[in-house]
C-alpha positions as a printed Julia matrix, in Angstrom:
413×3 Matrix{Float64}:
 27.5    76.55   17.29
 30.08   74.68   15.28
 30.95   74.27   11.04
 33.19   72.11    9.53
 36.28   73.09    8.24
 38.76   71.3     6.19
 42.92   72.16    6.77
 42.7    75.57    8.93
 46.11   76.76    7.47
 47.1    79.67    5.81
 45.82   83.26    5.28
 42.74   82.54    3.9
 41.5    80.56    6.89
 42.57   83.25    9.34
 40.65   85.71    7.55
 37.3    83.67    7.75
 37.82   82.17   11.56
 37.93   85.0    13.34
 34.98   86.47   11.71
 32.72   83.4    12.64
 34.29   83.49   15.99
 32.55   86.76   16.42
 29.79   85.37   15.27
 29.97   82.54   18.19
 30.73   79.75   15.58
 33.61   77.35   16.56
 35.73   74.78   13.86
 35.43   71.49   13.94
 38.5    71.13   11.55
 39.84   68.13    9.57
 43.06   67.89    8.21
 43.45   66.56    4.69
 47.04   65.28    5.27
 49.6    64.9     7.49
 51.93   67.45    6.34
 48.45   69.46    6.76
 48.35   68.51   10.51
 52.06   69.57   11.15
 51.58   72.43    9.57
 48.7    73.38   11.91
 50.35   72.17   15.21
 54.23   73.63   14.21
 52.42   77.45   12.38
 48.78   77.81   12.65
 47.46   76.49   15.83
 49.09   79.13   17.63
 47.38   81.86   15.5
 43.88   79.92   15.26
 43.79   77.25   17.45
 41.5    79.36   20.1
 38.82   79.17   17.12
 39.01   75.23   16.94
 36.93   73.07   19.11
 38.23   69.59   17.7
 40.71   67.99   15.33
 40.46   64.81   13.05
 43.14   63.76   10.58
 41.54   61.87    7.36
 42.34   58.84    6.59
 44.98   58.59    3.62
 43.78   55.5     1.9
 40.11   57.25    1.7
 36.84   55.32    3.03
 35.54   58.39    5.24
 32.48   56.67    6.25
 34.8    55.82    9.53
 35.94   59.48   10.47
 31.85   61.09    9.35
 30.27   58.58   11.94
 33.19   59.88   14.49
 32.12   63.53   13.93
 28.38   62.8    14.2
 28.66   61.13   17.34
 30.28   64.32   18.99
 29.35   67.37   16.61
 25.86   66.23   15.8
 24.71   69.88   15.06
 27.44   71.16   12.35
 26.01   74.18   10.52
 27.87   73.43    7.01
 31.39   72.86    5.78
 34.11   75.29    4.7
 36.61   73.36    2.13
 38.43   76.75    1.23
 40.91   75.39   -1.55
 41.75   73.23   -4.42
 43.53   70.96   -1.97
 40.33   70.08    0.44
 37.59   70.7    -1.09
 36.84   66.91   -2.97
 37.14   65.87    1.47
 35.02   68.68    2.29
 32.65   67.58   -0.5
 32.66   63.66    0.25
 32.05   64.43    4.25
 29.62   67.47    4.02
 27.55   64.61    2.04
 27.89   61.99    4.94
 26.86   64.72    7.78
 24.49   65.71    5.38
 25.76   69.67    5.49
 23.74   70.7     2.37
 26.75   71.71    0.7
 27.58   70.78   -2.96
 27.69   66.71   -3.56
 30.91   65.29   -4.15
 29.65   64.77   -7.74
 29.35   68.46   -8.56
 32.8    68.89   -6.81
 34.44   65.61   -8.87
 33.02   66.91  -11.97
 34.3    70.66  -11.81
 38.07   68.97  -10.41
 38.8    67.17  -13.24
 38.83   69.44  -16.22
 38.27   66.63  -18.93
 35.14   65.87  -17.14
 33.81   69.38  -16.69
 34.13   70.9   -19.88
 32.44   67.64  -21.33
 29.85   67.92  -19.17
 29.06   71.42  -20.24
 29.69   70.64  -24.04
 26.82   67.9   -23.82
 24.23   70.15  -22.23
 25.38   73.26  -24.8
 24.73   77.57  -24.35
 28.23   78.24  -23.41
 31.13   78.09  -26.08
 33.82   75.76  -24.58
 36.75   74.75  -26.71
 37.56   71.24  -28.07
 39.3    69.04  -25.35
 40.16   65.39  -25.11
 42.32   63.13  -22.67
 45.05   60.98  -24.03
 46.47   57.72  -23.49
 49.51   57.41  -25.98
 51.28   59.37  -28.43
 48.96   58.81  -31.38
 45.6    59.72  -29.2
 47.83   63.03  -29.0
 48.77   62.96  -32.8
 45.41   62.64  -34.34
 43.82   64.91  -31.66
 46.27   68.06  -32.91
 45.9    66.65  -36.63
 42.43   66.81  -36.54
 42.52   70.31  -34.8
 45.0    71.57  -37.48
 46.94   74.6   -35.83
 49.05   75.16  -33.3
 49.69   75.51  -30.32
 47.74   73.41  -28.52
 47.73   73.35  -24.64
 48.85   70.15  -22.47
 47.95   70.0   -18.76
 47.0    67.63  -16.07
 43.37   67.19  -15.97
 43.78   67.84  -11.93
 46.14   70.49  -12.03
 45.52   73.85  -10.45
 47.15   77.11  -11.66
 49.72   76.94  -14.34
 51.79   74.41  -13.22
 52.95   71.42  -16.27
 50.86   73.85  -18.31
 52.32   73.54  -21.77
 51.49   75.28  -25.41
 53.75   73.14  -27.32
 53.84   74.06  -31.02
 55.59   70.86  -32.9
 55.04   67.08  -32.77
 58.05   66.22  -30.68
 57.15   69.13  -28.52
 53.58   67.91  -27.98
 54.82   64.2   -26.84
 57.49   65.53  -24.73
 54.68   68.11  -22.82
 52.13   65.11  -22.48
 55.24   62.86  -21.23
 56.11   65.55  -18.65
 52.6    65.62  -17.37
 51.35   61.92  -17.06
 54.76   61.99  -14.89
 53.24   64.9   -12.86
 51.14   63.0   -10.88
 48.24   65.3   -11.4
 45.82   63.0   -13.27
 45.21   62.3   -16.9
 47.24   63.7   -19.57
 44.3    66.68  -21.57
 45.15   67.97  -24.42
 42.53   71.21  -25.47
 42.51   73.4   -28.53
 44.1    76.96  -27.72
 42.01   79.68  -27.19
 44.3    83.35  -28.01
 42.84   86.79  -27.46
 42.74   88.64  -23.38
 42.68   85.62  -20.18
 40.88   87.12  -17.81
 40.21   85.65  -14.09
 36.16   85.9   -12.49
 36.02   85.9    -8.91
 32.38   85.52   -7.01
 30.06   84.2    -4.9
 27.23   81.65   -5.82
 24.11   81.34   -3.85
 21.83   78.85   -2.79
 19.75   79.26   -5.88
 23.14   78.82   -8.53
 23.07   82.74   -8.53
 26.74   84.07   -9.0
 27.45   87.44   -8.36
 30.8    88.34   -9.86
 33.42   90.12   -6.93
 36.12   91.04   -9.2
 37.81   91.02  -12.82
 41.2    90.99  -13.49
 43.56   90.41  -16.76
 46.33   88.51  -17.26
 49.53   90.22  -18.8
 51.69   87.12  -19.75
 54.32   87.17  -21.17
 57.87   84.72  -22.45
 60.95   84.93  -21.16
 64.18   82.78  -20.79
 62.71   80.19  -23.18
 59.19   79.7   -20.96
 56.14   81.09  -22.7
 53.28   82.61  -21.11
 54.74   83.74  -17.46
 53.08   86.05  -15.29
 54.07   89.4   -15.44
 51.26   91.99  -14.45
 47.64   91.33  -13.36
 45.11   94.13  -13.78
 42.2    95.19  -12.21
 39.0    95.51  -14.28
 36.65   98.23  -13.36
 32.79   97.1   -13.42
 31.83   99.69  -15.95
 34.08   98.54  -18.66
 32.39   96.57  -21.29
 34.21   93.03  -21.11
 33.26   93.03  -17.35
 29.86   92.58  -18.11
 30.63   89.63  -20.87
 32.48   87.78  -18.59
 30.12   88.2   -15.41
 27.41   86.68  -17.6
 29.26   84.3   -19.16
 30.63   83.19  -15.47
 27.31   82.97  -14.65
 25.88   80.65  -17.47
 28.68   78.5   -17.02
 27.93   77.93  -12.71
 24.35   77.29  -13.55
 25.29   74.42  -15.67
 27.63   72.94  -13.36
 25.04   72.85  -10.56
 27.32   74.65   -8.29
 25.88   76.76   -4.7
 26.37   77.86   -1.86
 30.33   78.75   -2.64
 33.3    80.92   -3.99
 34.46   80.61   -7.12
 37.48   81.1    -9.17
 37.42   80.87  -13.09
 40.17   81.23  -16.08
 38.23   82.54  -19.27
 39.94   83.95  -22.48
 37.92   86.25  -24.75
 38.32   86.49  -28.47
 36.72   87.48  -31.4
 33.98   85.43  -30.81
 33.41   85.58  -26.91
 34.41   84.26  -23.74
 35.6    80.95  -23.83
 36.26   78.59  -20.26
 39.81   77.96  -19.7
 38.94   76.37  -15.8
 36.9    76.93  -13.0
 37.0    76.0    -9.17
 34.59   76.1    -6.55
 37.02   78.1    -4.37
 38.41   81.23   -3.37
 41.09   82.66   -5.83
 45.11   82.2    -5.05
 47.55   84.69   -5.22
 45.54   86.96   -2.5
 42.93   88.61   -4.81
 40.25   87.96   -2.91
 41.99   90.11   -0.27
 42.76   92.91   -2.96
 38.96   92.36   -4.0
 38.48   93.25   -0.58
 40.74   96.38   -0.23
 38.87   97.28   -3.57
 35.4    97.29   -1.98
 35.91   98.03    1.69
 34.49   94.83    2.35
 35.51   91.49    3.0
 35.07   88.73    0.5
 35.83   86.57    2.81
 33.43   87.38    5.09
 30.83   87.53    2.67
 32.21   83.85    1.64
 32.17   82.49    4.87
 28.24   83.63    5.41
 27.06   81.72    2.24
 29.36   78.82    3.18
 27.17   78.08    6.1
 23.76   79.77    5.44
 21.26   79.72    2.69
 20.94   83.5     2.09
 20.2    85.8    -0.82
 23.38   87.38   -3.01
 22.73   91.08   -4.0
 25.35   94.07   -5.32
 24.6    95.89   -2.36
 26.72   93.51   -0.52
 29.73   95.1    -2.18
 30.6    98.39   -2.75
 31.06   98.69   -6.83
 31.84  102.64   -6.7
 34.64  102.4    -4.3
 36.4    99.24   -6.68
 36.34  101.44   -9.69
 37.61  104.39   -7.93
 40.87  102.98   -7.82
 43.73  101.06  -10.45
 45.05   98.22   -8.75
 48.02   96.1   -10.34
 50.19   93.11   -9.36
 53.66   92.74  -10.56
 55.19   89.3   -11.04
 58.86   89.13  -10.82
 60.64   86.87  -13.49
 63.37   85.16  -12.4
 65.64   84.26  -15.77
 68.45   82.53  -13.35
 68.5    80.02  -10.0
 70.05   81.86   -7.05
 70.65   78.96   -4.72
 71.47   81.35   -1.91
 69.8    84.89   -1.4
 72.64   86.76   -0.02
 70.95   90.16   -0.62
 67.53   91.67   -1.62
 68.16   94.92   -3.11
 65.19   97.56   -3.59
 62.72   96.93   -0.64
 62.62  100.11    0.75
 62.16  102.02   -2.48
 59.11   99.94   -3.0
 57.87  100.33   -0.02
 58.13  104.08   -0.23
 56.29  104.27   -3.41
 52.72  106.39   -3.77
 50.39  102.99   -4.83
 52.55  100.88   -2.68
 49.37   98.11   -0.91
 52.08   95.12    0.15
 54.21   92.24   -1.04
 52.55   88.9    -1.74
 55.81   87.37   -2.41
 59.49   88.14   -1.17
 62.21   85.59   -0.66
 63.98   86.19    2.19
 67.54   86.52    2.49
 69.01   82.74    2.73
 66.0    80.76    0.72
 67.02   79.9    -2.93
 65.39   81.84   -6.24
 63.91   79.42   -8.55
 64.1    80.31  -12.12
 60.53   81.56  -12.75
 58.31   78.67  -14.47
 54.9    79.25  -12.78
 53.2    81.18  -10.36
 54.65   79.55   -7.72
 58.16   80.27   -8.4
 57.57   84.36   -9.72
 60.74   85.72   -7.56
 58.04   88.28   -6.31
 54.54   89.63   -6.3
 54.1    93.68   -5.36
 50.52   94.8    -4.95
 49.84   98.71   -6.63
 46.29  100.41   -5.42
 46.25  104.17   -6.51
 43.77  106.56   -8.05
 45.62  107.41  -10.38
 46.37  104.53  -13.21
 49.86  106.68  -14.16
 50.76  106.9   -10.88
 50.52  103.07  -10.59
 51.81  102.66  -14.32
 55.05  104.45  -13.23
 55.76  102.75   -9.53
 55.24   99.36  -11.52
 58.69  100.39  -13.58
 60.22  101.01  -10.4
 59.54   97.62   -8.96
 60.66   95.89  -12.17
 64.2    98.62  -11.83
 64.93   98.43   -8.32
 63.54   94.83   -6.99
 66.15   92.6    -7.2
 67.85   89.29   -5.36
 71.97   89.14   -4.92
């Protein structure tokens, strides 16, 4: 038995491999790139290459009509596809539709990647409050657009973008066409300008059925905060137990908002802020979370997300609570801590504070450390946070106190 899966590289894949391979299932995997391909053959083949059964690079110019026919003729049997991130999954999309894989069509897939079109989409059919968005072409499409909006901020982003990278709030006119400038150069589509949305951000991870049935995995809040002139950094991400009230707002309001989008049979990851009046959609992917939550989801529960992922991937099965363990993910406070980094250190010489973090009660792991000879970025996004420590205790003091040891101790020379 074989499934298709798109770019086999990184953690996420080796979580959900292995479990199939126990299951008898093989990959039949296609890489998106080639920096995809050299990835697998120079890292990941020798940690998951036992669980592939063929290879196929994709075409960079598109036209996959070519490379779908070439996978028929030898895997004429695949059980479904497995596009596990923001950077595969309009490929996994486009060919589960030519090997007819029953997955979601590339048009549910194009509409939920490009933001613009998405929360349009879901404006015209109405029932879930989404926030006033446009695209713009020149500076006075971006003028009237915040004129007729009448506060600020405002937020500019790339209408393809994916976590908060060229994410700006800028709160001035030259400020605003400077933002949208910086974008269109991104490279990451259109230039979308959207009305800001304050109160708690909030990220809803899941699973969606067959039927468009979402059951919500985990909740956890964003703690943002400024420093060294860049607004809105990450700084702490919380857990939110299942009993507390905005849970339950969020879950259904996650679950109004997949409905409407037509999405099954899939993960998914979505941004929501929640005000006075409600939840409101910041984005949404049909894909597993970054930053390793769904692992921590997993810790939380005793049982693996991606596991349960991976089975609704390639099956058409029913989604129930009982397929996670709620009791055991309250039982606990879990926190991340984001390092800020306010300076460039082109050279680590020295990271100071490892083993005192280690040592600590609610200690769970690192999910970023630079090593000793990379370079420290100054932190502007998630990407470049100088670290990421991962607290799970049962007591929230206990974690409230190790988190001011990381921020004391955890340093780079």
């Amino acid at each position: 038995m074989a499934y298709l899966m798109i770019d086999p590289c990184g953690q996420y894949p080796a979580h959900l491999m292995p479990f199939l391979a126990r299951l008898g299932k093989g990959a039949v995997s296609v890489f998106s790139t080639d920096t995809r391909f050299l990835l697998w053959r120079d890292k990941w083949s020798k940690l998951l290459g036992r669980h592939v059964l063929d290879t196929y690079l994709a075409p960079q110019r598109g036209g996959f009509a070519g490379l779908a026919a070439q996978i028929k003729r030898r895997w004429p049997a695949l059980e479904g596809v497995i596009p596990w991130d923001e950077q595969s999954i309009l490929l996994g999309a486009e060919l589960g539709e030519r090997l007819g894989l029953d997955w979601n069509p590339l048009r549910v897939i194009e509409r939920c990647r490009d933001k613009a079109v998405m929360k349009a989409w879901l404006r015209e059919r109405g029932g879930v409050r989404i926030n006033a968005a446009t695209v713009v072409n020149d500076a006075h499409e971006a003028l009237v657009f915040q004129r007729e909006l009448g506060r600020w901020p405002i937020v500019v982003k790339p209408t393809e973008g994916s976590g908060s990278e060229n994410v700006f709030f800028p709160r001035g006119e030259g400020e605003l066409l400077n933002d949208c400038q910086i974008v269109l150069e991104s490279g990451a589509g259109e230039v979308l300008l959207e009305e800001y949305v304050s109160g708690k951000e909030l990220a809803v991870n899941g699973i969606v059925d067959e039927r468009s049935n979402l059951l919500v995995t985990d909740v956890w809040y964003y703690d943002r905060r400024s420093s060294h002139g860049v607004p809105n950094l990450y700084y702490l991400t919380h857990k939110v137990s299942s009993h507390e009230p905005i849970f339950a707002e969020v879950a259904r309001y996650a679950a109004d908002v997949v409905e409407r989008l037509e999405l099954r049979r899939a993960p998914i990851h979505m941004e929501v802020k929640v005000d006075a009046l409600g939840p409101c959609l910041i984005e949404v992917g049909a894909r597993l979370a970054g930053g390793n939550l769904p692992l921590l989801g997993s810790r939380l529960h005793g049982r693996s997300l991606f596991e349960l992922a991976a089975c609704h991937y390639l099956a058409d099965l029913p989604l129930s609570g009982s397929d996670l363990d709620f009791e055991k993910y309250d039982r606990n406070t879990a926190l991340l801590v984001h390092g800020v980094q306010p300076f460039e250190i082109r050279h680590i010489r020295a990271v100071h504070g490892v083993e005192q973090v280690e040592s600590l009660p609610s200690f769970e792991g690192f999910g970023v450390l630079r090593p000793v000879g990379t370079r420290a970025p100054i932190s502007r996004d998630l990407d470049s946070q100088a670290y990421e420590v991962y607290l799970i205790h049962p007591d929230p003091a206990q974690v409230a106190r190790d988190a001011e040891v990381v921020r004391r101790v955890l340093r780079y020379e």
